[in-house]
C-alpha angles and dihedrals in degrees: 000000000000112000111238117242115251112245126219128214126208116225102259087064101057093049086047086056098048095044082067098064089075093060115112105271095009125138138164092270094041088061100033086068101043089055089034100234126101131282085239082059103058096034077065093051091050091049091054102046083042084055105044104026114234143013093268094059094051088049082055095041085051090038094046086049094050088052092049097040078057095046093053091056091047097054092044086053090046093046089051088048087048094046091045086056088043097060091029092066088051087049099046091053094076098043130057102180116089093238078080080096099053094044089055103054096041085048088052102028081109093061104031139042102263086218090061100039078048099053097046092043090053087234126152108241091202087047087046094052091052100042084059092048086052092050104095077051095067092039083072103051093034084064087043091062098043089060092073097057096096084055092050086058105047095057089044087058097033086056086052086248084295104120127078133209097291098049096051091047087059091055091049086052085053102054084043108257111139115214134125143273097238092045095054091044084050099044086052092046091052090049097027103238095155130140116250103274117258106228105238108255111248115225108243106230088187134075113165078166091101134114102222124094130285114225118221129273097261092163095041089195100315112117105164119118129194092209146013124283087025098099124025123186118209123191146135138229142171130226114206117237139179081262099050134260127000120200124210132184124195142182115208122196099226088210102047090027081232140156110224102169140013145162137204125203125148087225117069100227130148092261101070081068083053111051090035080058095043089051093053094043093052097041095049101014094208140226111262093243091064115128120223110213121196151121128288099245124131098261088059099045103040120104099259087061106046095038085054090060088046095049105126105209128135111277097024142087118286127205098291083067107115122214108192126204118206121222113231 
């Protein structure tokens, strides 16, 4: 025997239904057969619009349990997403390749829908279900790769632990394995085979090694200034890029903290002092008794600098114009 569907009755209905209760004669099976439900039924029906007092309240009682009834799905689903990421973040820190995705939904398929871990982890399911199907696949080559581990080795040890992941790959070339690259440096870095790391080499700003003169302390520590153009500090640093070192001098006014002149070039030569020196000349044109505050090294003590202080033009500072090196 088929099982009947429930029905379901707005509202309006059941206050319609209970309004004719108060009819002459009529009672709740009366009625309950007329209607063709069941006095229970409509005893029910009289109970809630007792309770809530009219037909409207029930409408926002029915409406407010179908949002909650909504809003406890949602918040499941929310808790499971929550609980996927939670256990996602411990996953991924063991792991840096992007496959870290895929390895954590097939390890917890088990425990989570794959279309919502899917969906949090921004994974294709379709991507997810063939990179499964490919997976004995990858068994094989993985074991493959591992095969060549003892010659890995060998080279590494032959070389004195001294090659890298270029350089092995090149022996393997050469005994006619073909890999790459890539394989053989990942296969080093998961069973760390690596050379001892060389420390970068740190440019040197500074050369006292020089045979021109050294001017006196005139600061002897004290760089405070009441006012601008009083105290200027003059330095030279160097910012590391995927091109290699890029130098930077710079003049910095001691009163305001700030940086009046400065000059960029990727090769340390006296002129990067020099055009630092000529910005900030030309941008605050300085009182004579400025006092010009820097290192000993060579780009601060050579002729084109010092000639650029001494120069004797309107506007900027005459001879009696100091230029300080400070002693390391």
């Amino acid at each position: 025997m088929s099982r009947q569907p429930r029905r379901h009755f707005t509202a309006e209905f059941k206050e319609q239904a209970v309004a004719r209760l108060s009819e002459p004669g009529a009672t709740q099976t009366s009625v309950a057969r007329e209607l063709g439900v069941t006095p229970s039924q409509i005893k029910g029906w009289r109970l809630e619009l007792a309770a809530a007092g009219s037909a409207e309240a029930i409408r926002r009682q029915q409406v407010e349990a179908a949002e909650l009834a909504e809003l406890r799905r949602e918040n499941r689903r929310l808790k499971e997403e929550v609980e996927v990421m939670r256990k996602a973040s411990a996953f991924f820190a063991q792991w840096a390749a992007m496959n870290a995705k895929l390895e954590f939904i097939a390890a917890h398929a088990a425990g989570h829908a794959v279309s919502l871990m899917c969906r949090v982890l921004s994974v294709s399911t379709s991507w997810f279900y063939s990179w499964r199907a490919a997976a004995p696949k990858r068994a094989e080559r993985r074991a493959a790769r591992e095969e060549l581990l003892p010659r890995i080795r060998a080279i590494f040890e032959a070389s004195h632990r001294r090659y890298g992941a270029p350089r092995i790959h090149a022996e393997l070339r050469d005994q006619g394995i073909r890999i790459a690259r890539k394989t053989v440096a990942k296969l080093m870095k998961g069973h760390d085979i690596r050379p001892p790391r060389r420390g970068r080499r740190v440019p040197r700003t500074i050369d006292s090694r020089h045979i021109f003169g050294i001017a006196p302390n005139l600061l002897r520590r004290n760089f405070r200034a009441s006012e601008p153009d009083r105290i200027w500090l003059a330095d030279i640093s160097y910012v590391p890029t995927d091109e290699g070192w890029l130098y930077l001098a710079a003049v910095k006014d001691m009163a305001t903290m700030e940086i009046v002149g400065w000059s960029m070039s990727a090769r340390l030569k006296s002129s990067l002092a020099v055009d630092a020196m000529r910005m900030a000349l030309q941008n605050r044109r300085p009182a004579p008794e400025l006092i010009c505050h820097s290192d000993r090294g060579i780009q601060y003590a050579a002729g084109d600098y010092r000639l650029l202080l001494k120069v004797n033009r309107p506007g900027l500072p005459g001879e009696r114009f100091v230029q300080r090196i400070m002693r390391p």
